[in-house]
N, CA and C of each residue as an Amber inpcrd file, in Angstrom:
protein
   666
   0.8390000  -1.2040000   0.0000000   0.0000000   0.0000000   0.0000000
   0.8690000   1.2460000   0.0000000   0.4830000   2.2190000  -0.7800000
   1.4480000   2.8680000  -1.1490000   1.1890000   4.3100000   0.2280000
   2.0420000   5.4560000   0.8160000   2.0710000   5.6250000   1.7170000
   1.0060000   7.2590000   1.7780000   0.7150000   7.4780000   0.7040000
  -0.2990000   8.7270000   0.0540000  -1.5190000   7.9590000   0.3370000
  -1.9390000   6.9790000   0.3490000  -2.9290000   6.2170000   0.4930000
  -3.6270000   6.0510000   1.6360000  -2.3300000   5.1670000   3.0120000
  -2.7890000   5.3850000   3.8760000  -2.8990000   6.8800000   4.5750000
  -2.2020000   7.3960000   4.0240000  -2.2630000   9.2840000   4.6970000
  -3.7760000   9.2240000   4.9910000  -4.4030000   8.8950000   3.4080000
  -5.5240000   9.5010000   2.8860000  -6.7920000   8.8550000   3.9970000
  -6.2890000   7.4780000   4.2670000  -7.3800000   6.5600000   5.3900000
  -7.0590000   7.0750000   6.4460000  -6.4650000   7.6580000   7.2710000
  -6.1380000   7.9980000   8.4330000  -7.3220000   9.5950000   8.3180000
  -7.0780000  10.0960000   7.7630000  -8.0250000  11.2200000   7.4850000
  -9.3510000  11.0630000   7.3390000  -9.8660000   9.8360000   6.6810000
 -11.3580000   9.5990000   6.9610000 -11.9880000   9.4560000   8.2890000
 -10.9880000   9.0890000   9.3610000 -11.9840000   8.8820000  10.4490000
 -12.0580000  10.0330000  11.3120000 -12.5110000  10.8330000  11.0750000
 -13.1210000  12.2350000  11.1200000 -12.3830000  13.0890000  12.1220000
 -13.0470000  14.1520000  12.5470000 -12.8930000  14.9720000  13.6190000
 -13.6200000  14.9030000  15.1330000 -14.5930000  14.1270000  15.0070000
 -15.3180000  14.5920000  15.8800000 -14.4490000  14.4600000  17.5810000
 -15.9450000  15.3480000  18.2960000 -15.0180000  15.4320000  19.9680000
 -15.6120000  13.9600000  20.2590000 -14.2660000  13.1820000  21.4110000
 -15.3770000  12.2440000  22.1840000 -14.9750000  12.9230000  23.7030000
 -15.9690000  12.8030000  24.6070000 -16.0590000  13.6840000  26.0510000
 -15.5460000  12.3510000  26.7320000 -14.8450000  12.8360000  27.4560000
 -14.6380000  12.0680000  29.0420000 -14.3800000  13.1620000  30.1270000
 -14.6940000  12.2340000  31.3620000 -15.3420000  12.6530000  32.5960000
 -13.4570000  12.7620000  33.5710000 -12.5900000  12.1520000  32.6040000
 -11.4350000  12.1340000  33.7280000 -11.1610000  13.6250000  33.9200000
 -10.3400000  13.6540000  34.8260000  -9.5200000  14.9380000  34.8780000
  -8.2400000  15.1790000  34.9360000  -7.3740000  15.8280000  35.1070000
  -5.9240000  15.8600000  34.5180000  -5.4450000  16.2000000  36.0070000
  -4.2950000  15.0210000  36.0940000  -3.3700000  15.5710000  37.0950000
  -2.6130000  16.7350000  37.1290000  -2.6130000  17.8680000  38.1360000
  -2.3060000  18.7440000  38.4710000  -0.8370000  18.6930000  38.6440000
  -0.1720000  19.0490000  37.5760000   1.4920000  18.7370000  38.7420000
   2.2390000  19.4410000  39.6850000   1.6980000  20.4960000  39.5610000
   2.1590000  20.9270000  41.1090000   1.4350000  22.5220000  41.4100000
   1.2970000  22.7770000  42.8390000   0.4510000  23.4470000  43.4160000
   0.3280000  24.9930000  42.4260000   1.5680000  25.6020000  41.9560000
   1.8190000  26.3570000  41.1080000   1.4310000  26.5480000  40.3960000
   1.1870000  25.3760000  39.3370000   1.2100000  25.1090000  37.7050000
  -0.4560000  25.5600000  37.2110000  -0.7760000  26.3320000  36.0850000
  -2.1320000  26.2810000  35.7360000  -2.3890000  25.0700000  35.4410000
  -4.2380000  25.2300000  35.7500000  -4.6020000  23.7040000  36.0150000
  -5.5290000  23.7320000  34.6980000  -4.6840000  23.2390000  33.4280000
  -5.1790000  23.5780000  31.9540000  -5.2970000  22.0250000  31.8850000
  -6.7360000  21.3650000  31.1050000  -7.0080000  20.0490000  31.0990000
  -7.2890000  19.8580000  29.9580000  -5.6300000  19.2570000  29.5790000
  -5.8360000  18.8770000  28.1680000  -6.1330000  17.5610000  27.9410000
  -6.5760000  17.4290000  26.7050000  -7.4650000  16.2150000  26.1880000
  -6.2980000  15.7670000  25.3690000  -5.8860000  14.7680000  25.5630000
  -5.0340000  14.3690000  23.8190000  -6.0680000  13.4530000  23.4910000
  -5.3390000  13.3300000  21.5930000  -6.3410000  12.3080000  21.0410000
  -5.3600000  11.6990000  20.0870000  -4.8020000  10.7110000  19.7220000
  -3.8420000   9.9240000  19.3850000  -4.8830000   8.8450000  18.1320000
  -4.6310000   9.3280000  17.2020000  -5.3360000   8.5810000  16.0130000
  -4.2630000   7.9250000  14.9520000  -4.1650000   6.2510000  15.0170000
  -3.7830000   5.5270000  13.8250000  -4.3420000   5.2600000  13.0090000
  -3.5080000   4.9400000  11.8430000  -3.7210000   4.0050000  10.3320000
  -2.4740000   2.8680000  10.7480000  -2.9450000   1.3480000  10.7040000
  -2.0910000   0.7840000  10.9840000  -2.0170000  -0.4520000  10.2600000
  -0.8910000  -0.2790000   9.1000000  -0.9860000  -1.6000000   8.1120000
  -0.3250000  -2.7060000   8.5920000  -1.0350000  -4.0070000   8.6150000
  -0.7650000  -5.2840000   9.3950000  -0.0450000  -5.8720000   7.6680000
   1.2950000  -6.7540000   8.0120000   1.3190000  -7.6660000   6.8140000
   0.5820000  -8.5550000   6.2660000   0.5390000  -8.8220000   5.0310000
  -0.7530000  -9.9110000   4.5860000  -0.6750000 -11.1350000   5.2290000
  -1.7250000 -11.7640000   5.7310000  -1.9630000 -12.8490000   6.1020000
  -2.5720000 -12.6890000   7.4350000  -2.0580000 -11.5440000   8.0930000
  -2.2010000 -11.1700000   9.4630000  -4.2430000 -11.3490000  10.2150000
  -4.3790000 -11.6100000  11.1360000  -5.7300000 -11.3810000  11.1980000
  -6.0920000 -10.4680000  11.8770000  -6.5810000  -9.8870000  11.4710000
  -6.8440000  -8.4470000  11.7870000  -8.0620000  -8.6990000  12.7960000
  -8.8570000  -9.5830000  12.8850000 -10.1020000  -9.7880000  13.3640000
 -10.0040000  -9.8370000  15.0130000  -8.6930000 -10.6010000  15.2350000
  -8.1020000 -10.9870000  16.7230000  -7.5200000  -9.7310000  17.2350000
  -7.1730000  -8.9410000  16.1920000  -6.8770000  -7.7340000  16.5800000
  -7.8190000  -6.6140000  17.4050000  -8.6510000  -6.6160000  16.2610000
  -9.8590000  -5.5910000  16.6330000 -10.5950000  -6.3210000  17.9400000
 -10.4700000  -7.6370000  18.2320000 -11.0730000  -8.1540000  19.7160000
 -10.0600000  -7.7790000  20.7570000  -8.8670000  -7.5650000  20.6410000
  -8.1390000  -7.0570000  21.4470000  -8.4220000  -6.2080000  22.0540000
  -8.4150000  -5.0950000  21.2820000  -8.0490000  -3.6840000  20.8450000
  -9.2390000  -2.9210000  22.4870000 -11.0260000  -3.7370000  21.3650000
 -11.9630000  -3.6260000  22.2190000 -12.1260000  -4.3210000  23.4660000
 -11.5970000  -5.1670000  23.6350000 -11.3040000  -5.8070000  25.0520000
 -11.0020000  -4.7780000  25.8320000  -9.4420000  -3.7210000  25.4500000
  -9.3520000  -2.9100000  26.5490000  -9.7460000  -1.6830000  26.6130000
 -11.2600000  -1.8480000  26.2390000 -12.1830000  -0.6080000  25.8490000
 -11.2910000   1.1520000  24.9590000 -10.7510000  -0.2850000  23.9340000
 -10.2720000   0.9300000  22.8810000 -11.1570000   0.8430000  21.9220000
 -12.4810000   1.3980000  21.7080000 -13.8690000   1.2150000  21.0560000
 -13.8150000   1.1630000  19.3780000 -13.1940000   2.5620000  19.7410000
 -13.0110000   3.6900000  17.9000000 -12.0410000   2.9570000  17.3140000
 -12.3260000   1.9970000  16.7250000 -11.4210000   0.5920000  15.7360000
 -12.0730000   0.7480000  14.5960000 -11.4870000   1.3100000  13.0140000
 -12.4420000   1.3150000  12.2150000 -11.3670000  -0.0890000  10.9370000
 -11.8640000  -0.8550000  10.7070000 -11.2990000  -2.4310000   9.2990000
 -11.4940000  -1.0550000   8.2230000 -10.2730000  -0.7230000   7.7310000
 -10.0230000   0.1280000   6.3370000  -9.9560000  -0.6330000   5.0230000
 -10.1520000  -1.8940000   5.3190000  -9.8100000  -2.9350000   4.1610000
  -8.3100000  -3.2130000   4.0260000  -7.7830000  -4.0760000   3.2140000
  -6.6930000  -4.7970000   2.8270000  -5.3900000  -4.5780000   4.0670000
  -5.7290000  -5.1910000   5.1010000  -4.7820000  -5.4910000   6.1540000
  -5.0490000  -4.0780000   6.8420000  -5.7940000  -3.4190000   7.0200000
  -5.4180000  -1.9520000   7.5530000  -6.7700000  -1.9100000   8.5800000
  -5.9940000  -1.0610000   9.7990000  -6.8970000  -0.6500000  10.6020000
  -6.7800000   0.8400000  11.0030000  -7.9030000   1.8320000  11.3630000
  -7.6200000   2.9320000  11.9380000  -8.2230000   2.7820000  13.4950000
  -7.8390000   3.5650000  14.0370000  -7.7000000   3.6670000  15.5950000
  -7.6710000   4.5230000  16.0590000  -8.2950000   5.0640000  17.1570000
  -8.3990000   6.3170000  17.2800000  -8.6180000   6.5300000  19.0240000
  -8.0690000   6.6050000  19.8950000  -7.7120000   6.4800000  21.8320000
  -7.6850000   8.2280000  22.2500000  -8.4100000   8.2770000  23.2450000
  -8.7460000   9.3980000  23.6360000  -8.5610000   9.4140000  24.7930000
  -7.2950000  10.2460000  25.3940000  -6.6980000  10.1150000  27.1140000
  -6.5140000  11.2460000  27.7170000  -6.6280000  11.6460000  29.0410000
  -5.9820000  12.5390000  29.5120000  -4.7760000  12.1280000  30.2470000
  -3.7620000  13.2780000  30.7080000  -2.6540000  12.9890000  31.4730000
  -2.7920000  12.1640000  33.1050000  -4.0270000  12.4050000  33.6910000
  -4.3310000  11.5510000  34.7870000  -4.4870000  10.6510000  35.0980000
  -4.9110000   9.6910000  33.6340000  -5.6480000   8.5290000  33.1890000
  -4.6500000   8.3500000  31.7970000  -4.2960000   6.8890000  32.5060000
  -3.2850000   6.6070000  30.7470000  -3.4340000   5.2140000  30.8030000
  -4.4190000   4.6100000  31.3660000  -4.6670000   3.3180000  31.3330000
  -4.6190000   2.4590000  30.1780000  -6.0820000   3.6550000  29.1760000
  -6.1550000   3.0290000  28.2630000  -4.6070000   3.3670000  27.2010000
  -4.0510000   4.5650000  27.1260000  -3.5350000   4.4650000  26.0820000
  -2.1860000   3.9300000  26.3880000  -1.8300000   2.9860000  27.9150000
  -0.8410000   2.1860000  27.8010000  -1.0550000   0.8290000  27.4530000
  -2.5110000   0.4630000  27.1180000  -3.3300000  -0.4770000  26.8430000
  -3.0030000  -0.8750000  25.6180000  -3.0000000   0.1090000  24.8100000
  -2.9690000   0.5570000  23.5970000  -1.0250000   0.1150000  22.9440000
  -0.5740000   0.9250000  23.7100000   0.7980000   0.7440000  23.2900000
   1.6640000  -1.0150000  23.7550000   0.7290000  -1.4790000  24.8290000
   1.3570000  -2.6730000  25.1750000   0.7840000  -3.9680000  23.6430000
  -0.8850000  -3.5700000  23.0910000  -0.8910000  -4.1540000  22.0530000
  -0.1550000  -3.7290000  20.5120000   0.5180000  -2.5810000  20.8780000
   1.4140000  -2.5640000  19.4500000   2.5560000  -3.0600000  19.8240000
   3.1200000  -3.4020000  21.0920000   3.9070000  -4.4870000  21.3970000
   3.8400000  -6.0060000  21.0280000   2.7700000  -6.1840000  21.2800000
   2.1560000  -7.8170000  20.7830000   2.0460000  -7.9910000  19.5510000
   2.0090000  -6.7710000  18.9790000   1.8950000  -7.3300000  17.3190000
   2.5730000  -6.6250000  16.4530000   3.5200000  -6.1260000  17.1810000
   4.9370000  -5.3470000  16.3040000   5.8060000  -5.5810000  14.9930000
   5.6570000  -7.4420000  15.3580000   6.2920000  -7.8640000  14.0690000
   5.6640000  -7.9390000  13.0610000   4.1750000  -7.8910000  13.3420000
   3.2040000  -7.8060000  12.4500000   2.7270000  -6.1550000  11.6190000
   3.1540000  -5.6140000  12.2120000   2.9370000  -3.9340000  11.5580000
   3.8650000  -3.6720000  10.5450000   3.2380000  -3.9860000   9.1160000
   3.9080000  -3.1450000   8.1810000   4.3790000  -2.0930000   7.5950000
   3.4050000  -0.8130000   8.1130000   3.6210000   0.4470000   8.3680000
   2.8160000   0.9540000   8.6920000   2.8110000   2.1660000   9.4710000
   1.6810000   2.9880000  10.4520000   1.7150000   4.4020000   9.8840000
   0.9410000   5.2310000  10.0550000   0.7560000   7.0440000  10.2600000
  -0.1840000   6.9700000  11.9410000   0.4320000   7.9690000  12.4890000
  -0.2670000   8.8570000  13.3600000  -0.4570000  10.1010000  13.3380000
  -1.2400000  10.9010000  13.9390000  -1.5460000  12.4950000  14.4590000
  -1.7080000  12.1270000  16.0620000  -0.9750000  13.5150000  16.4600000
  -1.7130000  13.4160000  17.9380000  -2.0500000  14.8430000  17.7880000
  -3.4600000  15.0040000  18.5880000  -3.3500000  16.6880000  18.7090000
  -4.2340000  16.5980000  20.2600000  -4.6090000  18.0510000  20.8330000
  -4.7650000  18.3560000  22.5130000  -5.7310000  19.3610000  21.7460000
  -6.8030000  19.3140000  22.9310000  -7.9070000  19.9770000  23.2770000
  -7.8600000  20.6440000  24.4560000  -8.0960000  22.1240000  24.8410000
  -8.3620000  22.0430000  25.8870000  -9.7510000  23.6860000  26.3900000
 -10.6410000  24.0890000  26.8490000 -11.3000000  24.6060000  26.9320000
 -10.6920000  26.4040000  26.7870000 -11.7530000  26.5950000  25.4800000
 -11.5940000  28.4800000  25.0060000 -11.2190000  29.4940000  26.0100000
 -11.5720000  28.9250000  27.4700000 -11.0430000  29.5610000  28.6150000
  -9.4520000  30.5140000  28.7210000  -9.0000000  28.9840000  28.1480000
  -7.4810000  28.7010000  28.8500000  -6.7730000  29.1340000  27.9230000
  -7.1840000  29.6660000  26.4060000  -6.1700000  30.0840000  25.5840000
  -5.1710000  30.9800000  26.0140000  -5.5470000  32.1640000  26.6010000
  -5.0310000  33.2300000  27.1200000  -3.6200000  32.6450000  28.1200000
  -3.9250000  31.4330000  28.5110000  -2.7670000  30.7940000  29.5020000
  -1.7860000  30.4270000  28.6650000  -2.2880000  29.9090000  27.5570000
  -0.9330000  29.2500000  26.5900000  -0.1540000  30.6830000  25.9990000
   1.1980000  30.5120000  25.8890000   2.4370000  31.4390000  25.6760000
   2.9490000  31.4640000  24.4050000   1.7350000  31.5340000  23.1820000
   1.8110000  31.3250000  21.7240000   2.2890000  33.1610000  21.0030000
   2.7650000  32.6410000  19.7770000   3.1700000  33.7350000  19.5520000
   2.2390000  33.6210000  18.0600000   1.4590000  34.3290000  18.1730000
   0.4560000  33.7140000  16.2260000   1.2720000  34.7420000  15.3690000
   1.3810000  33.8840000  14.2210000   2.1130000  34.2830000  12.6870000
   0.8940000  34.8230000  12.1100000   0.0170000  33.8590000  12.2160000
  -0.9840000  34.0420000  11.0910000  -2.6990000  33.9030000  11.5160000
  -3.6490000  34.4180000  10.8970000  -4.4370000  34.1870000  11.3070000
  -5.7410000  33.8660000  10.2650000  -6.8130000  33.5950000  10.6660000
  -8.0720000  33.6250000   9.3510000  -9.2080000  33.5240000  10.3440000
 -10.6000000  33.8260000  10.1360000 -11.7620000  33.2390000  10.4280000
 -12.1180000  32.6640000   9.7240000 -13.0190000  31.6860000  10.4650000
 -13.9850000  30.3930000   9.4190000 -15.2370000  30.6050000  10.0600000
 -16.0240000  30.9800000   9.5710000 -17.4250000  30.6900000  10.1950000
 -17.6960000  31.2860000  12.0350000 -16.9710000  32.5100000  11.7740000
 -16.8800000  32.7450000  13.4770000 -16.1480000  31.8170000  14.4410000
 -15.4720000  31.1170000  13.5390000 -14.3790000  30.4680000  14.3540000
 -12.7970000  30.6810000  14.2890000 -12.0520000  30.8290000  14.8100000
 -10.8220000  31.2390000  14.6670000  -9.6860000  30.3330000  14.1110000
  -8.8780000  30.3950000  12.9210000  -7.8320000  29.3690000  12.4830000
  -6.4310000  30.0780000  12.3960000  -5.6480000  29.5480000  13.3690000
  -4.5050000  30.1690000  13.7110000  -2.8090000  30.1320000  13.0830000
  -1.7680000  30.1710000  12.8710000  -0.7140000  29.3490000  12.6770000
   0.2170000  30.4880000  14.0000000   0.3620000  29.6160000  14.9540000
   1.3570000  30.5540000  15.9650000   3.0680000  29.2690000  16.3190000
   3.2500000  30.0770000  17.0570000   4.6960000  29.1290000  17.5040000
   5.5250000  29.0090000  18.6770000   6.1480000  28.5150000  19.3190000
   6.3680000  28.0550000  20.6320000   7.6560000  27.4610000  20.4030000
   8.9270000  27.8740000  21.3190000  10.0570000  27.0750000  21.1330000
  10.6240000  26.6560000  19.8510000  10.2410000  27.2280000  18.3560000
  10.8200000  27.2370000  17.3950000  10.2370000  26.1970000  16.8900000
   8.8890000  25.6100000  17.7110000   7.8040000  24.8730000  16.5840000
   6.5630000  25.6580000  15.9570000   6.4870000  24.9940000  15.3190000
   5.0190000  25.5450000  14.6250000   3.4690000  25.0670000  15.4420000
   2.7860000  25.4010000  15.4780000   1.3480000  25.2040000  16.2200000
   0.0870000  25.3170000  15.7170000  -1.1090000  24.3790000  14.3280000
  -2.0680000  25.4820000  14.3770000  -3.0730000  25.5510000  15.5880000
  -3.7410000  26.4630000  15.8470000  -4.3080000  26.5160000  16.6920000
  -6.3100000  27.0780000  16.5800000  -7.3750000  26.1650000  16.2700000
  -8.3720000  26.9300000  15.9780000  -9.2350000  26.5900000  17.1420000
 -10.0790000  27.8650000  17.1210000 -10.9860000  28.0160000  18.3860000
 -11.9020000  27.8700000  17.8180000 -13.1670000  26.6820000  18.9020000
 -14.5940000  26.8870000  18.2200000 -15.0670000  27.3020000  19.1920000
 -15.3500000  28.6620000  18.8620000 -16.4760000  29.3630000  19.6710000
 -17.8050000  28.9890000  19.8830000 -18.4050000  27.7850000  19.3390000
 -19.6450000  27.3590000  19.4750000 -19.6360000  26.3900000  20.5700000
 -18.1160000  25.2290000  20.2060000 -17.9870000  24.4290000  21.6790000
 -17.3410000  25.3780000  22.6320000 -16.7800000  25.9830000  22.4620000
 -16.1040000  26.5600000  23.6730000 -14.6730000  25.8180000  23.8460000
 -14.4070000  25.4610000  22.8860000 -12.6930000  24.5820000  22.8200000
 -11.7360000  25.0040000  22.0370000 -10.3060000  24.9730000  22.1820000
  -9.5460000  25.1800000  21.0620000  -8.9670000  23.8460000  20.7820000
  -7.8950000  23.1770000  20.0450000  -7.4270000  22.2240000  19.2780000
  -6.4620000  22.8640000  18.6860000  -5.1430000  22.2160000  19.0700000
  -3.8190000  22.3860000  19.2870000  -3.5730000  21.5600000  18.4270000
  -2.5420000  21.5410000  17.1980000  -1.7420000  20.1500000  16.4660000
  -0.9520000  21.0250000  16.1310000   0.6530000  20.2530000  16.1380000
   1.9520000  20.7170000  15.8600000   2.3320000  20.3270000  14.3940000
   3.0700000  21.3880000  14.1250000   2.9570000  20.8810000  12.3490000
   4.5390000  20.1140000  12.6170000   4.1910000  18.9500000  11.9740000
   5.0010000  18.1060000  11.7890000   5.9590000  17.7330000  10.5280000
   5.2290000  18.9530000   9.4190000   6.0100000  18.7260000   8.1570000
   6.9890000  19.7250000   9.1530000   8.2130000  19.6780000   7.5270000
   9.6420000  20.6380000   7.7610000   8.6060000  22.3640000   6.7340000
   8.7730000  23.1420000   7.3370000   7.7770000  24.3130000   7.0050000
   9.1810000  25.5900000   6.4180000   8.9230000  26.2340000   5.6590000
  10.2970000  27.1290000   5.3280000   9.4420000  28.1860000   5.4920000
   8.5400000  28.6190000   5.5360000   7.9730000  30.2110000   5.8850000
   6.7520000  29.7920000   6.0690000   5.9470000  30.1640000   7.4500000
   4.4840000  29.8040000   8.2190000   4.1240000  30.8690000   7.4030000
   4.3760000  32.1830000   6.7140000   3.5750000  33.2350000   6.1930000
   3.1990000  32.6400000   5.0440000   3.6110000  31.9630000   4.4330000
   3.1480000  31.3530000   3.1250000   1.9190000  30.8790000   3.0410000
   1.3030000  29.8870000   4.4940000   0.7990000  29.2060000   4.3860000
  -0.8700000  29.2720000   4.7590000  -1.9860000  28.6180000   4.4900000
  -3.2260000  29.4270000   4.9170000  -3.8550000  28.7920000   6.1640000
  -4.1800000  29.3650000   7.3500000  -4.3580000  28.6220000   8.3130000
  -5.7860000  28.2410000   8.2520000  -6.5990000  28.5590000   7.3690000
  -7.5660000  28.1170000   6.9290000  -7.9470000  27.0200000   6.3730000
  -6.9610000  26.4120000   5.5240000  -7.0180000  25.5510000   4.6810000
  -5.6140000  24.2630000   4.4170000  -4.6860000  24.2680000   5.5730000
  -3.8710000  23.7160000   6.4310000  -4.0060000  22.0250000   5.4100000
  -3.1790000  21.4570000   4.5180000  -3.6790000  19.6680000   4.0150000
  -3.1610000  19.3030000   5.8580000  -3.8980000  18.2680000   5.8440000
  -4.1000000  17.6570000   7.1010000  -2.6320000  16.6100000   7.0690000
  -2.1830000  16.7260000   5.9340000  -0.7570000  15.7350000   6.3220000
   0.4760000  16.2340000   6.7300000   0.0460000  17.3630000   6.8880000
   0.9400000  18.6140000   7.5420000   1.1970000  17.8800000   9.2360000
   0.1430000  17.9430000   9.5560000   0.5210000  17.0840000  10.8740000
   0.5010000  15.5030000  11.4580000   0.9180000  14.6220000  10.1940000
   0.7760000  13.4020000  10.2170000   2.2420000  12.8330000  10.2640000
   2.5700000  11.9290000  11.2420000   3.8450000  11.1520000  11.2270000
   3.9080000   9.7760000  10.2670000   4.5210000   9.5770000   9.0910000
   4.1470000   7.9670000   8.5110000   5.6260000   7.5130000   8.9410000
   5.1830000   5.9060000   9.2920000   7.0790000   5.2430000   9.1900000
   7.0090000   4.0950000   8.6540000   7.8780000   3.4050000   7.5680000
   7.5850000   2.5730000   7.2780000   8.8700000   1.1770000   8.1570000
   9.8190000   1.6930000   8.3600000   9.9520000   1.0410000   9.2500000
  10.0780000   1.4170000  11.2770000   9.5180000  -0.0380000  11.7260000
   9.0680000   0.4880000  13.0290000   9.7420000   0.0470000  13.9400000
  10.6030000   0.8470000  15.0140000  10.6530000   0.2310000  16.5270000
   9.9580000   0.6400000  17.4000000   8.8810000  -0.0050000  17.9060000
   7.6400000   0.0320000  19.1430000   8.2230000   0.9170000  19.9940000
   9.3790000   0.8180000  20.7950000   9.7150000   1.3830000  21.9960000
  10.0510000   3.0580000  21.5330000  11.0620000   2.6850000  20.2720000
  11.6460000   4.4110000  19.7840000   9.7330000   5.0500000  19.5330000
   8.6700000   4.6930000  18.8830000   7.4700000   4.8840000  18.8630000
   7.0480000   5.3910000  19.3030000   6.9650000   4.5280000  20.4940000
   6.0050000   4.9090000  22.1750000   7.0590000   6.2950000  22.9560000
   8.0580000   6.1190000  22.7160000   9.0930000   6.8500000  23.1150000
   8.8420000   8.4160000  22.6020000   8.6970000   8.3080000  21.1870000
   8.6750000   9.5020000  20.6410000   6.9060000  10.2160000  20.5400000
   5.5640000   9.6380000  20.9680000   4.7690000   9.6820000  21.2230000
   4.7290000  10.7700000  22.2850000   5.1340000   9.9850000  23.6890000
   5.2140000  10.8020000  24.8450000   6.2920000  12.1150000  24.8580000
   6.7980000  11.8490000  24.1800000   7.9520000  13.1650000  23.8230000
   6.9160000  14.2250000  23.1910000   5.9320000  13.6660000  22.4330000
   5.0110000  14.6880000  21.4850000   4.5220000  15.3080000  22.3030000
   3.5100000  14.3820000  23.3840000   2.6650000  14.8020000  24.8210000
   3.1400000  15.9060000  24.8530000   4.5440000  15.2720000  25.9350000
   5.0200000  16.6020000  26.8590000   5.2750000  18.0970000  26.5310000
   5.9140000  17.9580000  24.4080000   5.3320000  19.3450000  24.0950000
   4.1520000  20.1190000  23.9860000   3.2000000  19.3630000  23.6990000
   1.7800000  20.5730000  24.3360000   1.7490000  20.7850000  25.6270000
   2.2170000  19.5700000  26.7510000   1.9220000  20.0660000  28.1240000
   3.0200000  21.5730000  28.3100000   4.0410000  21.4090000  27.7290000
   4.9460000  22.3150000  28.0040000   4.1310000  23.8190000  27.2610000
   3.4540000  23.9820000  26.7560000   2.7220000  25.3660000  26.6020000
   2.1950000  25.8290000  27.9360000   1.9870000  24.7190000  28.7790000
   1.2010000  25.4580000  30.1650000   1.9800000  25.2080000  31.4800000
   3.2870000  24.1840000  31.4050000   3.7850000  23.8630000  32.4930000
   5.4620000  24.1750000  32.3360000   5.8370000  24.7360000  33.6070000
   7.1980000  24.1550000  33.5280000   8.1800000  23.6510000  32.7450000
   8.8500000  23.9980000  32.1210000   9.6950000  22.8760000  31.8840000
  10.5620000  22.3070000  32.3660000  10.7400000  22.7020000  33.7070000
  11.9290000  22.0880000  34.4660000  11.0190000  21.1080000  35.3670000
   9.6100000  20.7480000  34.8470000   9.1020000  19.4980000  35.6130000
   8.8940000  18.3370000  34.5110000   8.8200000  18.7570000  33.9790000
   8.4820000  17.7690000  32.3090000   9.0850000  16.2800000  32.8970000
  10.4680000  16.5460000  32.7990000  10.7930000  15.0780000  32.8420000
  10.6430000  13.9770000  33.7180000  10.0650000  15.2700000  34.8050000
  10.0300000  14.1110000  36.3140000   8.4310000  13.7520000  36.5420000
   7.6410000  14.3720000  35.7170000   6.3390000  14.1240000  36.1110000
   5.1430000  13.3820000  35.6590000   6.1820000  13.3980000  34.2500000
   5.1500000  12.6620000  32.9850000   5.9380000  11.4840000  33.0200000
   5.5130000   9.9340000  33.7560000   5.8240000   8.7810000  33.4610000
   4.6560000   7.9740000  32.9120000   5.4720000   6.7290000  32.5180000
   4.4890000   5.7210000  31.5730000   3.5140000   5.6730000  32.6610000
């Protein structure tokens, strides 16, 4: 499967919000108490032969629900955690352990939610800007990354994703109309641990818009 392809399946399984009731550990008495949502969405091509079927019983076993069969060995996936609660999405990473040798190649996005409140808390610097529909579409930056950032004023949320392409001028670009593979990781070859490794590395840069960074390393464990 060629790797424009799966980009393209990873993108069908939509946008929508899913709500949970957890709440985000506070890390210390200081720190604003900003409760971000991550949402960690795969495309994950299994080699042929593989059964995908034992998979998806897995998957839902450890109430990882949002499992969508893309056809020809492929699954999308889609785990919704906060920092307080990582049950499920170590759930998650212990079954891409179990079937590691079996993953032919993957794409992810991760991006963070966290309530229209709290924008004002994050320490963004915006390049660029647009409205959509009375909603706000941003391109700002942080530590010499890129960020878009759009507010829906109807939920009352913003949605954070780090651009993950290599970008040579954010003025160029329309924060309106952003291709969504701008913030997509593909690999075709995989080590689980460097993975999971570089996952939580992603985390800790959105947490780092609202916390510390001289707590980062001691606070965010598996």
């Amino acid at each position: 499967m060629k790797r424009a392809r799966v980009t393209d399946q990873i993108l069908r399984l939509g946008d929508e919000e899913m709500i949970s009731t957890d709440t985000m550990k506070k890390l210390s008495p200081t720190d604003p108490s900003i409760n971000f949502k991550f949402r960690l969405t795969f495309t994950l091509v299994f080699v042929s032969g593989t059964i995908v079927s034992k998979i998806i019983r897995d998957l839902i076993s450890c109430n990882i629900k949002n499992v969508v069969y893309l056809g020809e060995d492929t699954l999308g996936v889609t785990v919704t955690f906060r920092l307080g609660k990582r049950n499920i999405i170590n759930s998650f990473f212990n079954i891409l352990r179990q079937y590691s040798n079996k993953i032919r190649m993957l794409c992810y996005e991760l991006r963070a939610s966290v309530p229209s409140k709290r924008l004002n808390k994050l320490p963004l610097r915006i390049i660029k800007q647009a409205v959509i529909n009375n909603n706000t579409a941003s391109i700002a930056s942080i530590n010499n990354r890129y960020v878009w950032v759009y507010v829906n004023n109807k939920k009352n949320k913003v949605i954070l994703k780090f651009i993950e392409a290599k970008i040579i001028s954010a003025h160029t670009l329309d924060p309106a109309s952003l291709p969504q593979s701008l913030f997509i990781v593909c690999k075709d070859s995989i080590n689980i641990e460097e993975l999971i490794n570089e996952i939580n590395e992603k985390i800790k840069e959105y947490l780092v818009l609202a916390m510390r960074k001289d707590i980062m390393g001691t606070e965010f464990n598996h």
